[in-house]
VOGU-655817 format. One record per residue: residue in three letters; x, z, y of N, C-alpha, C in turn. Coordinates in nm, 2 decimals, always signed. Atoms other than C-alpha are relative to their C-alpha. Layout:
<site "Ala", <X, Z, Y>, <X, Z, Y>, <X, Z, Y>>
...
This chain:
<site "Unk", <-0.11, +0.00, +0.10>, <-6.01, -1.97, +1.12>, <-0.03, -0.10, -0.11>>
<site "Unk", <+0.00, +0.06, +0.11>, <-5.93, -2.24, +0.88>, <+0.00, +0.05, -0.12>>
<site "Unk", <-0.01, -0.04, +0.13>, <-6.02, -2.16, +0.52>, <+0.09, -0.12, -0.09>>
<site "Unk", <-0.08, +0.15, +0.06>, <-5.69, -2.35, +0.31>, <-0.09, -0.05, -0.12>>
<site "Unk", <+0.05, +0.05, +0.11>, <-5.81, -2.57, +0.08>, <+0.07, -0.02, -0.18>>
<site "Unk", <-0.02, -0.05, +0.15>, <-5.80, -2.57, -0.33>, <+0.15, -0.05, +0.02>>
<site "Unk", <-0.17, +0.03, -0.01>, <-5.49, -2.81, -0.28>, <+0.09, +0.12, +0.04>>
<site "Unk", <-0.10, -0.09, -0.06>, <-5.33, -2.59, -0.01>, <+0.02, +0.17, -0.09>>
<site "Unk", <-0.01, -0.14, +0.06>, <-5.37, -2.28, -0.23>, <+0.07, -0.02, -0.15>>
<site "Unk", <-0.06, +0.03, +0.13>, <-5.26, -2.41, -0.54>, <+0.16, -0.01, +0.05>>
<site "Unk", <-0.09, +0.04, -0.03>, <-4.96, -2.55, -0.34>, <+0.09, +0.14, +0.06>>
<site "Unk", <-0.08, -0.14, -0.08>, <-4.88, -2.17, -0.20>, <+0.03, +0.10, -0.14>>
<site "Unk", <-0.03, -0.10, +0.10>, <-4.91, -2.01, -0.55>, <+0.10, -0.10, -0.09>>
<site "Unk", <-0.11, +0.06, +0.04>, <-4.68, -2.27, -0.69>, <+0.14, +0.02, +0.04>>
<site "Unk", <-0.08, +0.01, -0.09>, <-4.43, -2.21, -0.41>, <+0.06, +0.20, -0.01>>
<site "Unk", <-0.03, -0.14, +0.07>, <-4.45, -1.83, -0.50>, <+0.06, +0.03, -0.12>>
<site "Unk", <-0.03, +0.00, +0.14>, <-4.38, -1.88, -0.86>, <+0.12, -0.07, +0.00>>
<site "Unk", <-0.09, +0.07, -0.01>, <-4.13, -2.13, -0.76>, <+0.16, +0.12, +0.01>>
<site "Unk", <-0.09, -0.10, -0.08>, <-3.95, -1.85, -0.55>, <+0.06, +0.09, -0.12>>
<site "Unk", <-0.05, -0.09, +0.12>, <-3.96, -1.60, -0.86>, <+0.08, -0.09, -0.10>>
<site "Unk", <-0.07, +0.04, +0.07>, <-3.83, -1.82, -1.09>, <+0.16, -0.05, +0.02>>
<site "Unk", <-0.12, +0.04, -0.07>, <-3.53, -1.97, -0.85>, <+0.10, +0.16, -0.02>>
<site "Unk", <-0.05, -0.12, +0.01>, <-3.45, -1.58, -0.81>, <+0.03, +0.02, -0.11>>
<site "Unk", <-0.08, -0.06, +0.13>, <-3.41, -1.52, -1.18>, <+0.10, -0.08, -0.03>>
<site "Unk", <-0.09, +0.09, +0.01>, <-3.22, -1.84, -1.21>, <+0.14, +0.08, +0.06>>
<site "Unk", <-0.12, +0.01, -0.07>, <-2.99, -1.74, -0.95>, <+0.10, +0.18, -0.05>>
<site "Unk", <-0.09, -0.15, +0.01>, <-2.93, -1.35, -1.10>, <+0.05, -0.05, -0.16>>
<site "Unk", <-0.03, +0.02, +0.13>, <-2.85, -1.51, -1.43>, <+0.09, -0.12, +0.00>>
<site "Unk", <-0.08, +0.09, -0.03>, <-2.50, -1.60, -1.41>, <+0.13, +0.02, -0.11>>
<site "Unk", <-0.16, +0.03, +0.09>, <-2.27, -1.49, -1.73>, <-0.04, -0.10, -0.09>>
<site "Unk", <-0.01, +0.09, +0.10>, <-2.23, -1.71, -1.95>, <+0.08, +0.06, -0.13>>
<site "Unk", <-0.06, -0.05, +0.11>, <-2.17, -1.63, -2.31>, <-0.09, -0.04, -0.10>>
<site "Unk", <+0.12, -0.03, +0.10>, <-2.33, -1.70, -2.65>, <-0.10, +0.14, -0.01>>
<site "Unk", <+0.07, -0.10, +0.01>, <-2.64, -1.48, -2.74>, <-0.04, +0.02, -0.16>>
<site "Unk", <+0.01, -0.07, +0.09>, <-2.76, -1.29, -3.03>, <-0.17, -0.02, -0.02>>
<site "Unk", <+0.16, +0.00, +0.03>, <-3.12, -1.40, -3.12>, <-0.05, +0.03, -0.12>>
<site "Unk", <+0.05, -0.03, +0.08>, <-3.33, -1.20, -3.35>, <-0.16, -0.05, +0.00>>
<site "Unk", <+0.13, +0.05, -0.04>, <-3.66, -1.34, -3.44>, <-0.06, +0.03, -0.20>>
<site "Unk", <+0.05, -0.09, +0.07>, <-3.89, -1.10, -3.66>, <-0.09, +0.03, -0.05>>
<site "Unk", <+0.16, -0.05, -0.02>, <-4.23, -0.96, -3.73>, <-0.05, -0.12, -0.17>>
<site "Unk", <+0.10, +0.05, +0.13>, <-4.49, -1.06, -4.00>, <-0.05, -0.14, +0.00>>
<site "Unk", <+0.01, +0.12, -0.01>, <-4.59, -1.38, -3.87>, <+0.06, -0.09, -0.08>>
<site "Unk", <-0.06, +0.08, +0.03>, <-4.55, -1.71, -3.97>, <+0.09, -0.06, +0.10>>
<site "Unk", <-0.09, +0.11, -0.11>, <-4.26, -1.95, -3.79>, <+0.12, +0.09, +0.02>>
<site "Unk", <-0.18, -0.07, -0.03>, <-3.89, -1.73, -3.77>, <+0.08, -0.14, -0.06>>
<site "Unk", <-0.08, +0.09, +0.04>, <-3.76, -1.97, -4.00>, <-0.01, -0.12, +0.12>>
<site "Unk", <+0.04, +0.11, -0.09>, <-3.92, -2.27, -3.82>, <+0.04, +0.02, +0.17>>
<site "Unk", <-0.07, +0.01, -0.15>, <-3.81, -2.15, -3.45>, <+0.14, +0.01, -0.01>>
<site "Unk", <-0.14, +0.02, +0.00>, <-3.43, -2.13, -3.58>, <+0.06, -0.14, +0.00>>
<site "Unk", <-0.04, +0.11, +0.03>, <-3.42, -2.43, -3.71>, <-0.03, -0.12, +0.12>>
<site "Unk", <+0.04, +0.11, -0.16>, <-3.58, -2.61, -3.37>, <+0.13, +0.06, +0.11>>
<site "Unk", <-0.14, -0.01, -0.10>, <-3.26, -2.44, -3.20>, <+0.09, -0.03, -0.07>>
<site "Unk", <-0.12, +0.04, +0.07>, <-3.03, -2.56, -3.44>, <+0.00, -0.19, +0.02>>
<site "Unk", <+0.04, +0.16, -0.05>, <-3.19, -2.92, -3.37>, <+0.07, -0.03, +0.15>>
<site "Unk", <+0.01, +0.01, -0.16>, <-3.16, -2.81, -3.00>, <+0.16, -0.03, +0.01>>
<site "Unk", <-0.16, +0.01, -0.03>, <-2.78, -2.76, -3.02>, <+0.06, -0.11, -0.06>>
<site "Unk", <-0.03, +0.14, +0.07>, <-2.71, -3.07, -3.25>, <-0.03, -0.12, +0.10>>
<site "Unk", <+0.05, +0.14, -0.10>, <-2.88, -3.26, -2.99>, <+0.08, -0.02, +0.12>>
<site "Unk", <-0.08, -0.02, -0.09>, <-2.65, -3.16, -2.75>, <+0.14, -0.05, -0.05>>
<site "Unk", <-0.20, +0.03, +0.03>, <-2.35, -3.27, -2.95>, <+0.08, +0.11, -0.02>>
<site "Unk", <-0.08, -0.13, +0.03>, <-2.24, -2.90, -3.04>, <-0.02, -0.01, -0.18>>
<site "Unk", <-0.03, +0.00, +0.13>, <-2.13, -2.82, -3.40>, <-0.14, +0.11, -0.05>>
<site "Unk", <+0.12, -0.10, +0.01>, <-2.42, -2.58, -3.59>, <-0.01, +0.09, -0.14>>
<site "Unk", <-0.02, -0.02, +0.10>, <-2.38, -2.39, -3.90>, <-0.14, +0.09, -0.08>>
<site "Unk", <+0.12, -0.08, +0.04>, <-2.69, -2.25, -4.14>, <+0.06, +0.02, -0.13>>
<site "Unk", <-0.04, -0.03, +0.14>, <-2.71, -2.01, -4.40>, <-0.11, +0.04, -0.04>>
<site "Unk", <+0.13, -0.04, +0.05>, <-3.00, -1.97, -4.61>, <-0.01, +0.09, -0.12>>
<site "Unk", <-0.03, -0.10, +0.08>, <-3.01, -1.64, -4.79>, <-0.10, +0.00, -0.11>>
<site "Unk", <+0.09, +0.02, +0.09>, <-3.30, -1.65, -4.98>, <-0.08, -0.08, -0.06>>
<site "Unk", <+0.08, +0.11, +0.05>, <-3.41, -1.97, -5.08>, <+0.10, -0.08, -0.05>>
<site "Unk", <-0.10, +0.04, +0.07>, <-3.14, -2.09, -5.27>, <-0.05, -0.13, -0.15>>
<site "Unk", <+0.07, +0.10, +0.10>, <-3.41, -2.24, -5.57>, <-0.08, -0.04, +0.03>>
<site "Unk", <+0.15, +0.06, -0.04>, <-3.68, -2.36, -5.35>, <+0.04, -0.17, +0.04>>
<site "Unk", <+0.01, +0.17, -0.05>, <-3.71, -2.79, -5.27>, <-0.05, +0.04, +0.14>>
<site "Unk", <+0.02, +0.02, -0.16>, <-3.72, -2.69, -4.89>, <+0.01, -0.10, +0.10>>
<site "Unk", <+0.01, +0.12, -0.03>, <-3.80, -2.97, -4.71>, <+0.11, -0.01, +0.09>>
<site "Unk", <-0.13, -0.04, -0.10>, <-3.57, -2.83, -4.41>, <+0.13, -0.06, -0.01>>
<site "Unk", <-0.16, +0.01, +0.10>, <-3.27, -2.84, -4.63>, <+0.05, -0.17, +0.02>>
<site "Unk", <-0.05, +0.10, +0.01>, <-3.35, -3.22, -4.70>, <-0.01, -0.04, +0.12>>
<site "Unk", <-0.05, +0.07, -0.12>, <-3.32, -3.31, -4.32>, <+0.06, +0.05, +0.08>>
<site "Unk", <-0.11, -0.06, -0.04>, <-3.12, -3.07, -4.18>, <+0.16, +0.00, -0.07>>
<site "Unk", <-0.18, +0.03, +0.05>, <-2.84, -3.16, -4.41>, <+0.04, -0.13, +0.03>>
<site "Unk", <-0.06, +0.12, -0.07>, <-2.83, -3.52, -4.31>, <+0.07, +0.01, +0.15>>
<site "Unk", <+0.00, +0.02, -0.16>, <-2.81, -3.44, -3.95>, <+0.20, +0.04, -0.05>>
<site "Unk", <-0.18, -0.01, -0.03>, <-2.39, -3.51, -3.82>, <+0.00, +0.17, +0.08>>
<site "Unk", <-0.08, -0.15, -0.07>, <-2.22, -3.17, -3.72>, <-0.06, +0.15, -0.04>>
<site "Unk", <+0.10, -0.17, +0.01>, <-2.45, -2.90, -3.88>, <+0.08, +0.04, -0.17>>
<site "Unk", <-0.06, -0.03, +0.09>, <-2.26, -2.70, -4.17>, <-0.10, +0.09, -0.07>>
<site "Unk", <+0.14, -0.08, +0.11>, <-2.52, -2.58, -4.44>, <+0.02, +0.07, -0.12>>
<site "Unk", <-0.06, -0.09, +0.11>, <-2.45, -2.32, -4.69>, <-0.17, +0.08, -0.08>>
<site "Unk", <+0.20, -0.03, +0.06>, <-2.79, -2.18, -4.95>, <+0.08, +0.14, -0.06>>
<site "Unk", <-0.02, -0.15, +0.10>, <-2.77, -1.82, -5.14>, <-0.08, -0.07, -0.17>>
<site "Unk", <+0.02, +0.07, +0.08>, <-2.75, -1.96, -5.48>, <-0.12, +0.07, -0.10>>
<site "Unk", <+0.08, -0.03, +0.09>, <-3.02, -1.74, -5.66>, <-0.18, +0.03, +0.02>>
<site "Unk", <+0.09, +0.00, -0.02>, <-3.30, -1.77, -5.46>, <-0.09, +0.09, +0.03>>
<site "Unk", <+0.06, -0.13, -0.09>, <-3.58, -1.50, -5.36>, <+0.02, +0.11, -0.10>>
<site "Unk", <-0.05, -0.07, +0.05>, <-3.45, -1.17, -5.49>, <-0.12, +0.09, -0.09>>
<site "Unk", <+0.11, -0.05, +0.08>, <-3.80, -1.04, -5.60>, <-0.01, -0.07, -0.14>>
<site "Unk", <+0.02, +0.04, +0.08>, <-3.79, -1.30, -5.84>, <+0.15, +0.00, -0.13>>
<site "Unk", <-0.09, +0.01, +0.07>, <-3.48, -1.24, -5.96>, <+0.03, +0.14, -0.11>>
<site "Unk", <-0.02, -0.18, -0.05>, <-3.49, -0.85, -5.99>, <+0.07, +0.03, -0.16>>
<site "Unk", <-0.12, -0.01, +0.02>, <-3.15, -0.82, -6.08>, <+0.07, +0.05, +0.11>>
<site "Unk", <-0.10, -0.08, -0.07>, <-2.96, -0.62, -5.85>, <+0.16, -0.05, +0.00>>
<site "Unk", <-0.15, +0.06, +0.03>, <-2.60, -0.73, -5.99>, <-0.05, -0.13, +0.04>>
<site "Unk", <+0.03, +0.12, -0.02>, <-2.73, -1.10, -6.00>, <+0.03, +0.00, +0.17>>
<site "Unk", <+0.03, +0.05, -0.15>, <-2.83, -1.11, -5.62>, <+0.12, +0.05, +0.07>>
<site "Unk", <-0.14, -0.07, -0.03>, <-2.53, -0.85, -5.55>, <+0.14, -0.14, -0.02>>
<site "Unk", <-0.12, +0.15, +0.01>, <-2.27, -1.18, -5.69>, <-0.07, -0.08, +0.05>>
<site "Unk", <+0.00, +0.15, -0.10>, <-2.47, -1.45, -5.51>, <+0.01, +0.03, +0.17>>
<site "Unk", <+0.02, -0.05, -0.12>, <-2.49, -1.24, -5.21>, <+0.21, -0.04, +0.08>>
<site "Unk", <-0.14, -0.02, +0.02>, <-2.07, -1.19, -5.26>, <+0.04, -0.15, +0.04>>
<site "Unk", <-0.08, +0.12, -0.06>, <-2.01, -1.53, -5.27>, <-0.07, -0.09, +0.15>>
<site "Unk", <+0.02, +0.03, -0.12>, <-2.21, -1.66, -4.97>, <+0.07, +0.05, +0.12>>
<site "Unk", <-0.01, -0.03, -0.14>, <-2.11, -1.43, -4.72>, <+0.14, -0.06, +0.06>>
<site "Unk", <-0.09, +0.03, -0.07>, <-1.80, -1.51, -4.67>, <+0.03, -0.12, +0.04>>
<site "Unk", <+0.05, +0.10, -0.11>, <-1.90, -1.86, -4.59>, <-0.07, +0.04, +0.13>>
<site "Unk", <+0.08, -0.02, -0.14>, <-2.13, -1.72, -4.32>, <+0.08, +0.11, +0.11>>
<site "Unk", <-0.07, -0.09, -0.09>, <-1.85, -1.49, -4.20>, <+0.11, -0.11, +0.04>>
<site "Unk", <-0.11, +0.11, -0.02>, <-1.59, -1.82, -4.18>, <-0.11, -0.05, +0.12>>
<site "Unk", <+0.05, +0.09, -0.08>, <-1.89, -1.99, -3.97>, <+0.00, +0.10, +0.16>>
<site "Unk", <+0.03, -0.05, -0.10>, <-1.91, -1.69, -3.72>, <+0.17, +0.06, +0.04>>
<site "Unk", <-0.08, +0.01, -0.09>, <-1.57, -1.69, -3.66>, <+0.11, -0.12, +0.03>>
<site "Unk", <-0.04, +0.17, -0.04>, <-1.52, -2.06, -3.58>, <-0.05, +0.01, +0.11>>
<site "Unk", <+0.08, +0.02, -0.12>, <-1.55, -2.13, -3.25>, <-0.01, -0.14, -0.01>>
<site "Unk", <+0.06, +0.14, +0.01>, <-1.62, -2.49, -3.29>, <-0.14, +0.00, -0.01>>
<site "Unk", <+0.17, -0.01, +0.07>, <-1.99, -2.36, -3.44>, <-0.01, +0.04, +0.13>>
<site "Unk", <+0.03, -0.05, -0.10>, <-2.15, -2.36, -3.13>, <-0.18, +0.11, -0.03>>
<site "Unk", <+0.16, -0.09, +0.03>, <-2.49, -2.21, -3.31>, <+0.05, +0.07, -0.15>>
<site "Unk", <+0.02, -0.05, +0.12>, <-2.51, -1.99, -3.62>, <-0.10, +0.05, -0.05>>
<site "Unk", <+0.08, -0.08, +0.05>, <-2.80, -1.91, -3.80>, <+0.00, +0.06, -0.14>>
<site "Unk", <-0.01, -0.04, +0.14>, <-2.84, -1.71, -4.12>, <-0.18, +0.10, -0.02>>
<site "Unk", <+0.08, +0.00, +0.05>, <-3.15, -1.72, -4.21>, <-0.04, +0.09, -0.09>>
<site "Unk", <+0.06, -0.10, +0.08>, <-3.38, -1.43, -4.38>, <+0.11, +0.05, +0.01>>
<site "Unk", <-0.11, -0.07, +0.02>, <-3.06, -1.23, -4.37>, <-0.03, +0.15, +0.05>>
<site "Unk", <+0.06, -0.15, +0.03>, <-3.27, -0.89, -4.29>, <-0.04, +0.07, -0.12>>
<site "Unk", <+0.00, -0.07, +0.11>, <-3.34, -0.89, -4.64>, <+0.15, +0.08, -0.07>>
<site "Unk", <-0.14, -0.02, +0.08>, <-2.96, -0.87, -4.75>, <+0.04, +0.13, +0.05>>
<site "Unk", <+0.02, -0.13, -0.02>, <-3.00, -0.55, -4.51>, <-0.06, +0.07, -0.14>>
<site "Unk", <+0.06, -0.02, +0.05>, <-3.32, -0.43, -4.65>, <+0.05, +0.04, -0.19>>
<site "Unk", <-0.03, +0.00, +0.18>, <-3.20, -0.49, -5.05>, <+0.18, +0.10, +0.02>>
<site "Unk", <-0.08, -0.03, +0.01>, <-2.90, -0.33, -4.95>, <+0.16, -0.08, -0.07>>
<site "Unk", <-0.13, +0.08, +0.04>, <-2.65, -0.62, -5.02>, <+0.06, -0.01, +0.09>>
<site "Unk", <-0.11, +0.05, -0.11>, <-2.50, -0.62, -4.69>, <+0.00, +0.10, +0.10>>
<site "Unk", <+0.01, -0.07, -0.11>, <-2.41, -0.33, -4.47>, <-0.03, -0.04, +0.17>>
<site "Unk", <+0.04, +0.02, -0.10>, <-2.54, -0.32, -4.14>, <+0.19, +0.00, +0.11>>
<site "Unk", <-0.09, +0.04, -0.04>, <-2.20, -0.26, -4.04>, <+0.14, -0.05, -0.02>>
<site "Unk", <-0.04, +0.16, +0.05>, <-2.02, -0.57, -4.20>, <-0.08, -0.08, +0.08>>
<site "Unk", <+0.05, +0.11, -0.07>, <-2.27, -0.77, -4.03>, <+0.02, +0.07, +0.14>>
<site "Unk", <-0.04, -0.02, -0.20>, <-2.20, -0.60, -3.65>, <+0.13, +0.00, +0.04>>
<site "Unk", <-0.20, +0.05, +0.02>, <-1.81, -0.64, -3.74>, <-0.01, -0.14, +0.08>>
<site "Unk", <+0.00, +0.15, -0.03>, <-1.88, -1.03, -3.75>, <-0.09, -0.02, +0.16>>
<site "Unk", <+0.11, +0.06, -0.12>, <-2.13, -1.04, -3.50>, <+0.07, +0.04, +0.17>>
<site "Unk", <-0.02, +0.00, -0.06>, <-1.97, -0.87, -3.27>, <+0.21, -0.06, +0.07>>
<site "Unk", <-0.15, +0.03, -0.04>, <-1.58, -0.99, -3.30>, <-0.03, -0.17, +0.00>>
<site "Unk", <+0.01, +0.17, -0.02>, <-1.76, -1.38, -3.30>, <+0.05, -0.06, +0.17>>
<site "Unk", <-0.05, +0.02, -0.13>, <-1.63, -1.63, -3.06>, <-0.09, +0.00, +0.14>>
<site "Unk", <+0.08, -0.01, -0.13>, <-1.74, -1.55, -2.68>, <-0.09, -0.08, +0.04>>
<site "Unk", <+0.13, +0.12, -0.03>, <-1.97, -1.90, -2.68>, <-0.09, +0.02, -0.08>>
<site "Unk", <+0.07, +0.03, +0.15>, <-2.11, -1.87, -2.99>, <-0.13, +0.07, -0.05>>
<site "Unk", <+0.11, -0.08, +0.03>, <-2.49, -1.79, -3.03>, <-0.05, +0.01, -0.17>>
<site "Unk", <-0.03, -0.03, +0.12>, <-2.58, -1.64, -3.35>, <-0.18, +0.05, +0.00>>
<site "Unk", <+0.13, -0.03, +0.02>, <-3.00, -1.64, -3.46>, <-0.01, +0.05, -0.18>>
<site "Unk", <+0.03, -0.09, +0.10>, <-3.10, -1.38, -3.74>, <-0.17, -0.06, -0.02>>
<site "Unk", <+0.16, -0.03, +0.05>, <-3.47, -1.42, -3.92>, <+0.03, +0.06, -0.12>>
<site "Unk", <+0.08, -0.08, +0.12>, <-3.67, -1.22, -4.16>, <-0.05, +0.09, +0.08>>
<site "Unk", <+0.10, -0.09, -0.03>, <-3.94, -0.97, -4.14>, <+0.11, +0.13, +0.01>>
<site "Unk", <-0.01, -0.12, +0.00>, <-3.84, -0.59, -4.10>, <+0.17, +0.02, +0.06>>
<site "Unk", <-0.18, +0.02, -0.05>, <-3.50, -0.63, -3.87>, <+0.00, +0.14, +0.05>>
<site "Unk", <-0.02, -0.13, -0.01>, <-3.37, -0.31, -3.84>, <+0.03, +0.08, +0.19>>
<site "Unk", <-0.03, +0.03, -0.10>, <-3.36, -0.13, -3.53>, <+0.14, +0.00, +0.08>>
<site "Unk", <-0.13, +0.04, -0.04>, <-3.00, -0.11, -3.51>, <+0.06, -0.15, +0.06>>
<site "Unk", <-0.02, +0.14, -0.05>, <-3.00, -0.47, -3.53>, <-0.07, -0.08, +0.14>>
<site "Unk", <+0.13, +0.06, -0.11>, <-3.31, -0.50, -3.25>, <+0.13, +0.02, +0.11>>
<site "Unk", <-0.12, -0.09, -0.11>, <-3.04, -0.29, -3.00>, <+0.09, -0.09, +0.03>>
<site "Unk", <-0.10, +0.12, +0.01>, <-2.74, -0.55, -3.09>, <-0.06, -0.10, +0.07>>
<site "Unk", <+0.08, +0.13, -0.05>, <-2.96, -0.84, -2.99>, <+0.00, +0.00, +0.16>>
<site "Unk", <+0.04, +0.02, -0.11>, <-2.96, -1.02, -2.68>, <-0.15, -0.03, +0.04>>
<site "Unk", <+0.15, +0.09, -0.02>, <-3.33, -1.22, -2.73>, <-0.05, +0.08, -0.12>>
<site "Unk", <+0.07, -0.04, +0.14>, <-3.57, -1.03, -2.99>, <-0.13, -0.06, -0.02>>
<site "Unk", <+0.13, +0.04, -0.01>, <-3.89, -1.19, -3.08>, <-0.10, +0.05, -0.15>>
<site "Unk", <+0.08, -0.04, +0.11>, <-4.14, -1.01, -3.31>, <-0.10, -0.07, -0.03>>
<site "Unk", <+0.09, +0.08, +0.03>, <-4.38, -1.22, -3.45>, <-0.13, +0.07, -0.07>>
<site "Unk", <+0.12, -0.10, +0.03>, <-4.73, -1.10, -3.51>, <-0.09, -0.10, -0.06>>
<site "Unk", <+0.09, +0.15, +0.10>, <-4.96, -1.29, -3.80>, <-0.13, +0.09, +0.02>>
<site "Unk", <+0.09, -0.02, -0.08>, <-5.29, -1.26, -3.66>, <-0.08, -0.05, -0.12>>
<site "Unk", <+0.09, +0.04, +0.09>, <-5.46, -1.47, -3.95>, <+0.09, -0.07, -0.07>>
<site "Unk", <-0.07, +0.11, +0.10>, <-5.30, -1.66, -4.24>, <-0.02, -0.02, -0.13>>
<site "Unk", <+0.12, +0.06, +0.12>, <-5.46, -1.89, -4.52>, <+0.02, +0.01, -0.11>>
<site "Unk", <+0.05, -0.04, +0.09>, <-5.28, -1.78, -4.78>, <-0.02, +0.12, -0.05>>
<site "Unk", <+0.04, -0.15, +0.00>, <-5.39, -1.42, -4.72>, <-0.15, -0.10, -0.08>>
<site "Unk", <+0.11, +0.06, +0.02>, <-5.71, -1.61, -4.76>, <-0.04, -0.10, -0.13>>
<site "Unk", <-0.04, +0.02, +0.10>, <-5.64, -1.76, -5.07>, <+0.04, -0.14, -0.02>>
<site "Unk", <+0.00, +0.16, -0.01>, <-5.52, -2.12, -4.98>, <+0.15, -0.01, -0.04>>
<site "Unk", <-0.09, -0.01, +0.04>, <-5.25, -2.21, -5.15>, <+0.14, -0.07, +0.02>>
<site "Unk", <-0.11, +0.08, -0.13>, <-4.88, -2.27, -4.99>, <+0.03, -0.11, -0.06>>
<site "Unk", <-0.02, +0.18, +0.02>, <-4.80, -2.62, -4.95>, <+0.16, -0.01, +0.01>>
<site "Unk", <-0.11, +0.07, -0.06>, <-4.49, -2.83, -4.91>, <+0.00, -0.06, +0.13>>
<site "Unk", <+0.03, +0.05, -0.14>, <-4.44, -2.92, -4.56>, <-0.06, +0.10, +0.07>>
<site "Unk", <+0.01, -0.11, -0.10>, <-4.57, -2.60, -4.43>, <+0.03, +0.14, -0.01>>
<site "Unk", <-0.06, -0.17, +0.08>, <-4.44, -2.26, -4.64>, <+0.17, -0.08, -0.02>>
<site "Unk", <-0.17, +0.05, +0.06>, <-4.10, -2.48, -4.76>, <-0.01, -0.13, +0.01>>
């Protein structure tokens, strides 16, 4: 009996993986926007929205961002994501709410954003929506959980819609098509290195 060789074996477990993957291809057939939550203590939520908001722009679809809590930071994001054609960009004008700690304050900048980010999620032209850190506006209690499943779920039937921030509720996990919890395993400036430009904002 012939023993196959490393080639031929590599070329049989490729051909098996091939198989599985053709199969999921083929049972995955509605089409619809999706609902991506992306979570957890880690670093990178913001930074993986914003690489799908690239993703859909690059495709020639319309894209709309809303950034709830960084309203007074020089985010580098901001200044290249707002040049890009087709992407509609909206900020929460008072910035991170710990620093603000004002309740009424964050309560009127909260007021007037949303209803920009409720105009973007029921545009169907926006073929992406993100709204960025928007588990805090949970959390702080500036935005009912259901006010936000109103929009989310009466948005138009293409239209994928990505949520970040830490502590997403599990009502919101449930709602979600894609959830990704992010788990910070080490970070420097736990360690006392102090955040930069170009990699915290």
């Amino acid at each position: 009996m012939t023993t196959p060789s490393a080639e031929e074996r590599h070329q049989q477990k490729m051909q098996k993986h091939k198989e599985k993957v053709d199969a999921a291809v083929a049972r995955a057939q509605e089409e619809r926007g999706v609902l991506i939550v992306l979570t957890g203590n880690g670093k990178g939520k913001s930074s993986s929205g914003f690489g799908t908001l690239i993703r859909t722009l690059g495709h020639g679809y319309k894209a709309g961002l809303v950034q709830f809590i960084k309203g007074t930071w020089d985010c580098g994001e901001a200044k290249v994501l707002g040049k890009l054609e087709g992407l509609t960009h909206v900020v929460m004008g008072s910035g991170f709410t710990w620093e603000t700690q004002s309740k009424a304050q964050d309560q009127k900048a909260f007021d007037d954003v949303w209803p920009k980010a409720k105009a973007m999620l029921a545009d169907p032209d926006i073929r992406t929506v993100m709204l960025d850190e928007l588990t805090y506006m949970l959390a702080y209690d500036l935005l009912s959980f259901e006010d936000l499943e109103q929009a989310l779920v009466n948005r138009p039937a293409q239209q994928n819609v990505i949520i970040t921030g830490r502590g997403a509720p599990t009502a919101l996990r449930e709602l979600a098509d894609t959830v990704t919890d992010m788990k910070m395993e080490k970070h420097a400036f736990k360690a006392g290195v102090k955040a930069q430009a170009g990699i915290e904002w």
